[in-house]
C-alpha positions as CSV (number, residue, x, y, z in Angstrom):
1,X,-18.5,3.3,2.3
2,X,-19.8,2.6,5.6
3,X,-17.5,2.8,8.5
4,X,-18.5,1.7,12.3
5,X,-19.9,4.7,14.1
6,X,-18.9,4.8,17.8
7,X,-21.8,7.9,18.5
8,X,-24.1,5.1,19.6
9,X,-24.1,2.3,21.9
10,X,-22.2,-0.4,21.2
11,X,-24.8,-3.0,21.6
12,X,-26.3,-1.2,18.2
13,X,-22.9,0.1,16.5
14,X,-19.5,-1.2,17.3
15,X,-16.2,0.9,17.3
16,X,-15.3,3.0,13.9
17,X,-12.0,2.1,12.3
18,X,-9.5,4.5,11.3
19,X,-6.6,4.1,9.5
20,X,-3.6,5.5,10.8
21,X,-1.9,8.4,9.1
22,X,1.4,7.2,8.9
23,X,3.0,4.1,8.0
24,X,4.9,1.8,10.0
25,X,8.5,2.3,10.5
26,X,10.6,1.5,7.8
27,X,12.5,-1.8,9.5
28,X,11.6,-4.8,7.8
29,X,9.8,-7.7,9.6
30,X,11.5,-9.6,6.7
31,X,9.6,-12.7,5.5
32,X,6.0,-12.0,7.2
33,X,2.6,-13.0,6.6
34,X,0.6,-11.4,3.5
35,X,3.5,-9.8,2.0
36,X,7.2,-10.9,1.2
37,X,10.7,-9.6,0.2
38,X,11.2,-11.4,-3.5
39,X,12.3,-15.2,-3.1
40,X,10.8,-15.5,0.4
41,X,7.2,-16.6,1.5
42,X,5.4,-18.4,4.3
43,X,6.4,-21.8,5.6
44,X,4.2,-24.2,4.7
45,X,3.0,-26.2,7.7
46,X,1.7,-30.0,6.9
47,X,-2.0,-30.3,7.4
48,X,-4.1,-33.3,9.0
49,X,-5.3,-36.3,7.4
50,X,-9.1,-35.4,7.1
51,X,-8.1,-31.5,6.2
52,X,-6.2,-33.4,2.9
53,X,-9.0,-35.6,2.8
54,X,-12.0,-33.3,2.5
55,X,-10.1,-29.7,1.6
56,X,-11.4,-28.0,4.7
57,X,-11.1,-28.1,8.5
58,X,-13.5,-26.6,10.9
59,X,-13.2,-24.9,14.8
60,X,-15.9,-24.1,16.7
61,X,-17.5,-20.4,17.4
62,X,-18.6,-19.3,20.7
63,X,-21.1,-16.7,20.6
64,X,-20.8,-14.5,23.7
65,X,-23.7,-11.5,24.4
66,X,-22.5,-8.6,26.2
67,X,-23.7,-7.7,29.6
68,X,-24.3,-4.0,28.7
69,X,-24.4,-2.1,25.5
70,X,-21.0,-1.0,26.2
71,X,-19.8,-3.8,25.1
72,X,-19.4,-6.0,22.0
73,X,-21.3,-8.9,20.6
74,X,-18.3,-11.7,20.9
75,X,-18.2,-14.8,17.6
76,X,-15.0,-16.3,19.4
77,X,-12.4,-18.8,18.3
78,X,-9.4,-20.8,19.8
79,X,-6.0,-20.1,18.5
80,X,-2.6,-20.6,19.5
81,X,0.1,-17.9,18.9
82,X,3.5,-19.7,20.2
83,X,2.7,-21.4,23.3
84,X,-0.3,-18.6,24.1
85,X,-3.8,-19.7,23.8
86,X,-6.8,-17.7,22.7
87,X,-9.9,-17.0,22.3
88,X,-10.2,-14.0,19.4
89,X,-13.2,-12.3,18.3
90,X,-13.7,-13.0,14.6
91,X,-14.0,-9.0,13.0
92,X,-16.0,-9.3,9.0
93,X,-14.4,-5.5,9.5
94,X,-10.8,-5.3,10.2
95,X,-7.6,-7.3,8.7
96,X,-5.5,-7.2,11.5
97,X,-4.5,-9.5,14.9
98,X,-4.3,-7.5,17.8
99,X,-4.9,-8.7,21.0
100,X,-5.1,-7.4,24.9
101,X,-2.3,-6.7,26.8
102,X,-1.0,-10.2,28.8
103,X,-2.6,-12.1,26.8
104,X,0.4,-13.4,24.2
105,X,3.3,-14.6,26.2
106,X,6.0,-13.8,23.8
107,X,9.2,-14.7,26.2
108,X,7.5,-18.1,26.4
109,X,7.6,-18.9,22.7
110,X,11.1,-20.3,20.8
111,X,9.5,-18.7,17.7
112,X,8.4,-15.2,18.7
113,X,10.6,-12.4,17.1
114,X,10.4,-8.3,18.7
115,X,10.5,-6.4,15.7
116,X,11.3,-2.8,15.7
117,X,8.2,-1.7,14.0
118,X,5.4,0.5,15.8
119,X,2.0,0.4,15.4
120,X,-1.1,2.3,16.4
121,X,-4.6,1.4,16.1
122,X,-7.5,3.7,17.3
123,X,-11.3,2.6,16.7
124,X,-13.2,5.5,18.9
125,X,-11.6,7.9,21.4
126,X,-11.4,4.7,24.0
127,X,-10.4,2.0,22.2
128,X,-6.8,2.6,21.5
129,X,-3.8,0.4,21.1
130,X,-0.2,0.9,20.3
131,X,3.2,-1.4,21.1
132,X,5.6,-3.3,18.8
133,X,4.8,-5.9,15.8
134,X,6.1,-9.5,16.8
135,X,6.2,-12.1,14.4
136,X,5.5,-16.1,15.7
137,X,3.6,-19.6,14.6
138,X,0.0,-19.1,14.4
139,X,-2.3,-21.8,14.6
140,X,-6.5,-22.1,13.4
141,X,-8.6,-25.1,13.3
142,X,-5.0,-26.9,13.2
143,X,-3.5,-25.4,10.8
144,X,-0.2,-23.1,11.1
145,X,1.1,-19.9,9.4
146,X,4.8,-19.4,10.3
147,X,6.3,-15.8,10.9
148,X,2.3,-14.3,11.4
149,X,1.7,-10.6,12.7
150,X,0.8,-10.1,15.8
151,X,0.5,-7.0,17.3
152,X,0.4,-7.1,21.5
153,X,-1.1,-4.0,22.6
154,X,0.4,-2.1,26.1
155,X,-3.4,-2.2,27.3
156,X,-7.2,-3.8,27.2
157,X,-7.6,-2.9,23.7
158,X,-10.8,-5.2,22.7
159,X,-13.6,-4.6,25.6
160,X,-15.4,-7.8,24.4
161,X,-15.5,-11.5,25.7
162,X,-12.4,-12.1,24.4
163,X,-8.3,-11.6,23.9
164,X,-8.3,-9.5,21.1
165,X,-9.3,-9.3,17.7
166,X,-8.7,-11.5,14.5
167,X,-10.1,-9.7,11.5
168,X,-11.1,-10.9,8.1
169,X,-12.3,-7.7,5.9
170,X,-12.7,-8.6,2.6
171,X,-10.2,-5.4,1.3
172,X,-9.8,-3.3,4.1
173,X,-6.2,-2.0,4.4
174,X,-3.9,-3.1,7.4
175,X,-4.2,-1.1,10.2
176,X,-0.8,-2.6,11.5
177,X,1.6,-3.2,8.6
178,X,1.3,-2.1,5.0
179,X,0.5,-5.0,2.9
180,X,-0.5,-7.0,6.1
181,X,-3.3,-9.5,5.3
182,X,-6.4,-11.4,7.2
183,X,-5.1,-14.6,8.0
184,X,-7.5,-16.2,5.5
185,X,-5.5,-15.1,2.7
186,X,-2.2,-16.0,4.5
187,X,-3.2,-19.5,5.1
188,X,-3.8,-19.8,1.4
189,X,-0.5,-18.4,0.8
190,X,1.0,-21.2,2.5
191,X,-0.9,-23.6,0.8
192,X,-2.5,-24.9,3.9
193,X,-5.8,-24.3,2.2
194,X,-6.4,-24.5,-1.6
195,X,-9.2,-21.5,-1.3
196,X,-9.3,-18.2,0.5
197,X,-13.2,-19.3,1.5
198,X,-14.8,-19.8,5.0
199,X,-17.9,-20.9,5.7
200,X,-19.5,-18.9,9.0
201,X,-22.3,-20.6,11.1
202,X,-22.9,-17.6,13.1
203,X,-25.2,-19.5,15.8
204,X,-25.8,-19.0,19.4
205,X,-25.4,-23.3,19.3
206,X,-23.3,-25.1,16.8
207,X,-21.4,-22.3,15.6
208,X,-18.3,-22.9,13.7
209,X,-15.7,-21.5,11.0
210,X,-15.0,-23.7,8.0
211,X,-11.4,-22.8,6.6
212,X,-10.8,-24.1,2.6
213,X,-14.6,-24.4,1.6
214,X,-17.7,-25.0,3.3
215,X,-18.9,-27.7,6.0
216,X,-22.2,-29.5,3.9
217,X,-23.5,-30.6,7.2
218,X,-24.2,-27.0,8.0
219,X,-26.5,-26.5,5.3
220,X,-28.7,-27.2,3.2
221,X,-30.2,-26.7,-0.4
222,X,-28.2,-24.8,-3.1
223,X,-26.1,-21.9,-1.8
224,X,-26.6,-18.4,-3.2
225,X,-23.8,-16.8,-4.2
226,X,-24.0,-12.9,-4.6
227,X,-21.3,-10.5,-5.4
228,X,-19.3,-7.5,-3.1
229,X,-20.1,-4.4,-4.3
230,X,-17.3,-3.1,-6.5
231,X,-15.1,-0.7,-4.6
232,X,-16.4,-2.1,-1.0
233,X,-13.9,-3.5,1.7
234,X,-16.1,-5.3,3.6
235,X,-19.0,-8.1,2.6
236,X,-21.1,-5.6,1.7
237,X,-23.9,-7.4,-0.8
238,X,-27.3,-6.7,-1.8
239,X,-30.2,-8.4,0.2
240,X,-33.5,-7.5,1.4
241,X,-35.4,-7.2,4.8
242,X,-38.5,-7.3,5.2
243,X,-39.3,-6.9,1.8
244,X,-37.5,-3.7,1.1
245,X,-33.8,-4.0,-0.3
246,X,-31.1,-2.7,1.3
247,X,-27.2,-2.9,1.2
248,X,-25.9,-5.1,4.1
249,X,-22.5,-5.3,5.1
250,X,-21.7,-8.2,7.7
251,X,-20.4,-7.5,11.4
252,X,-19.8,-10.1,13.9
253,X,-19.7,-7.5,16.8
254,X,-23.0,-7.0,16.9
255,X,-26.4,-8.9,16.7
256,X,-28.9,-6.2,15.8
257,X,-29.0,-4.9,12.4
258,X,-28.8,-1.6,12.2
259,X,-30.9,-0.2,8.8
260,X,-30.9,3.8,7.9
261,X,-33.9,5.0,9.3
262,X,-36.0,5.9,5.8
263,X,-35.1,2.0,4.8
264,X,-36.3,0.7,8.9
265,X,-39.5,2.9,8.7
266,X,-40.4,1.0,5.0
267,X,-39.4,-2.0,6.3
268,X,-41.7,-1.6,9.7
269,X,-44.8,-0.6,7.7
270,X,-44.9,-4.1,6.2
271,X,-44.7,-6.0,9.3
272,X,-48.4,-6.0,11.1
273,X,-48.5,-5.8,14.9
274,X,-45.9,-3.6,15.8
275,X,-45.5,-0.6,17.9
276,X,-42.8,2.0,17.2
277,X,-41.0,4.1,19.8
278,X,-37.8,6.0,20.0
279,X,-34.5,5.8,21.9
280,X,-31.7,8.1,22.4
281,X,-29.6,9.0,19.3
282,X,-32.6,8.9,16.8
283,X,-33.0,5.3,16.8
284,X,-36.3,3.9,15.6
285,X,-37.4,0.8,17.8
286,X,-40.0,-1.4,17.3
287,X,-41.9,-3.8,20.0
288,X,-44.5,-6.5,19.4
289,X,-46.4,-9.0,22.2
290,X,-43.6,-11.9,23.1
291,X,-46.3,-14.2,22.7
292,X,-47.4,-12.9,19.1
293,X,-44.1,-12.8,17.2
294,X,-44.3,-11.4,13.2
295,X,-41.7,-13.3,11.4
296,X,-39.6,-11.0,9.8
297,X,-37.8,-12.7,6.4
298,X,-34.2,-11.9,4.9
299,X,-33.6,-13.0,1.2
300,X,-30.7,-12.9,-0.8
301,X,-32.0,-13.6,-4.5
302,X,-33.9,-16.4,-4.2
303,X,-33.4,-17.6,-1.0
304,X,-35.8,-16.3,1.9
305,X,-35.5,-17.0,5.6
306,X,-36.8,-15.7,9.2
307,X,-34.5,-13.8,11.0
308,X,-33.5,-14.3,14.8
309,X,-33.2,-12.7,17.6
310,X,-36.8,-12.4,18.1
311,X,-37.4,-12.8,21.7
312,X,-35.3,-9.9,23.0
313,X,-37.6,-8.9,26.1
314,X,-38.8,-4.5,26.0
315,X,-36.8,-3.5,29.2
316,X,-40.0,-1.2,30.4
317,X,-42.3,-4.7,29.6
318,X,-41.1,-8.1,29.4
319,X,-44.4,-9.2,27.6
320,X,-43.3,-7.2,25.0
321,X,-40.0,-8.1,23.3
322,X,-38.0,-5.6,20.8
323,X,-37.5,-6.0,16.8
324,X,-33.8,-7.5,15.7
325,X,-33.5,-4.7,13.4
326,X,-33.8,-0.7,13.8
327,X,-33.6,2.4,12.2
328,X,-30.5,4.5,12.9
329,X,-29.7,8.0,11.6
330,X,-27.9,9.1,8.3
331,X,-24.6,10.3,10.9
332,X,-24.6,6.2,11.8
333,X,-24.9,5.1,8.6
334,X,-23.3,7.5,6.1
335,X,-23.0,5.6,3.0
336,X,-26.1,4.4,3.5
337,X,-25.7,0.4,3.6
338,X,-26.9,-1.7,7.2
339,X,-24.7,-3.2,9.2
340,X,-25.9,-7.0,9.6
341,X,-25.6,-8.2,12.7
342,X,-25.8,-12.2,14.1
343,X,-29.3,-11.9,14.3
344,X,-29.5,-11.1,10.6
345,X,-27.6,-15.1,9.9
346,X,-29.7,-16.9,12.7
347,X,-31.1,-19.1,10.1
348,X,-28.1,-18.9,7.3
349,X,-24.9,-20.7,6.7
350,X,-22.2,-17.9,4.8
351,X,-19.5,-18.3,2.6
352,X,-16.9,-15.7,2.1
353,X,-15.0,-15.9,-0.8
354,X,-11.8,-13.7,-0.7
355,X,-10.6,-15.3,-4.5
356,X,-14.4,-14.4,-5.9
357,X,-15.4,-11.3,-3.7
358,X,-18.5,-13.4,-3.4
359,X,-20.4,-14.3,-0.3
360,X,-22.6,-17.2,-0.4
361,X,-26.0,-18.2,1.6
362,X,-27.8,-21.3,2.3
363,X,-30.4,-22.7,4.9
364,X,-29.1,-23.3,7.8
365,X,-29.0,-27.2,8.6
């Protein structure tokens, strides 16, 4: 199954994940989030009158675009870890919460613990990070998971517009801890939510994260629920792009969506007015005229809407701008499925469903 390829820009691909070869060290963080010693288990935190009320509580996104391609596309939300603030970048393809050097202030928190354990997480040659697992409150949309992972790397391990990563893949294994889970499923283990489901508005404006359900003023019309393929560890489900279907799996680090090329060059062929070109790495590119726009439509079963990100300028003209979607080679994409980027959800609202494996779409509100 598709992994992140770091041979090309990261405005196109973001970082690959690896899994490390060994385990963590065999010191117990005792009771810790997504997996504890018989008997033990989160402490429940008490949750706010309209999260009772209505099952759900919300925090908003910020989208951030990079300043080069070097960089990752940034869906950021507040949390407090202790007495730190931060803004994390939401990852649809990690499980973990690691976050920049500086950036968690352990000595100031009454509830961090040091444990002994190591861990080590490499995405590409670059992006490295290793340092101790602490445990400590953490805190989303108001609501609190007692004794949660954190993992504080020695350096500037997330290049992005943010202070490290927060990940929720829908299976992929813990990078950090064995049996470490995304924070979805630990807030449902506390009971803070009654369903491992969040609804995404991945927006430039309005965005936001909907923890227990989904927000119904962020959508409209019936909400179309399709399965994760079997055996997949990310929200990999079946859609189609421009009329040709494809295997999609969401990621939040990047707005274009990147399509193996034989699928992109079916896909261009039905969209009138476009010019192709090449880039570097075998990427198929097309342009259009800014001010004649095709409209380029992304279903999922029955439900069929434009994507965005259409009025990215051409760098060598302005009055042309660039496609949101482009072919990439069979080394980028080796299982063969796209990687859906931002631009790809302009006009949705998302569920995930970690209970279901299901991800759900709607029209955007």
């Amino acid at each position: 199954m598709q992994l992140r390829s770091s041979l090309l820009p990261l405005g196109l691909l973001a970082f690959q994940l690896q899994v490390p070869s060994t385990a963590a060290s065999s010191a117990s963080l005792g009771a810790r989030a997504g997996h504890h010693p018989p008997g033990t288990g989160h402490h429940k935190e008490s949750t706010s009158a309209a999260a009772i009320a209505t099952g759900i509580v919300t925090a908003p996104l910020r989208l951030t675009l990079p300043k080069d391609q070097q960089d990752p596309s940034t869906f950021a939300v507040q949390v407090q870890v202790g007495e730190s603030t931060l803004n994390v970048a939401l990852d649809a393809q990690f499980t973990d919460f690691v976050v920049n050097s500086g950036a968690y202030q352990p000595a100031a928190s009454k509830t961090a613990v040091k444990s002994d354990v190591p861990f080590s997480v490499e995405r590409n040659s670059d992006e490295k990070a290793d340092g101790l697992l602490y445990q400590d409150d953490f805190t989303i949309a108001g609501l609190t998971i007692k004794k949660f992972i954190v993992a504080p790397a020695k350096n500037k391990f997330y290049p992005g517009a943010g202070d490290g990563l927060l990940g929720f893949a829908y299976a992929w294994n813990s990078e950090v801890y064995q049996g470490n889970v995304p924070f979805l499923s630990a807030l449902k283990e506390t009971g803070a939510i009654q369903s491992a489901v969040m609804g995404l508005a991945l927006w430039a404006d309005g965005g936001e994260i909907s923890l227990g359900g989904p927000n119904p003023t962020k959508f409209k019309g019936p909400i179309t629920w399709v399965p994760v393929h079997e055996g997949y560890p990310f929200w990999t489900t079946l859609g189609k792009v421009a009329g040709v279907a494809v295997d999609l799996t969401m990621d939040t680090q990047r707005m274009a969506v990147n399509i193996p090329r034989p699928k992109a060059e079916q896909m261009f062929k039905n969209i009138p007015g476009l010019t192709l070109y090449e880039e570097d790495y075998g990427i198929l590119r097309a342009r259009y005229p800014c001010a004649k726009p095709p409209q380029i439509m992304v279903e999922f079963g029955a439900l069929k809407v434009p994507m965005g990100g259409m009025t990215v300028p051409y760098a060598k003209d302005p009055s042309y701008c660039v496609a949101p979607f482009l072919g990439v080679s069979k080394e980028a994409v080796p299982s063969g499925d796209a990687m859906g980027g931002g631009w790809l959800y302009s006009n949705l609202y998302v569920i995930v469903d970690m209970d279901k494996g299901m991800v759900g779409y709607a029209l955007k509100a």
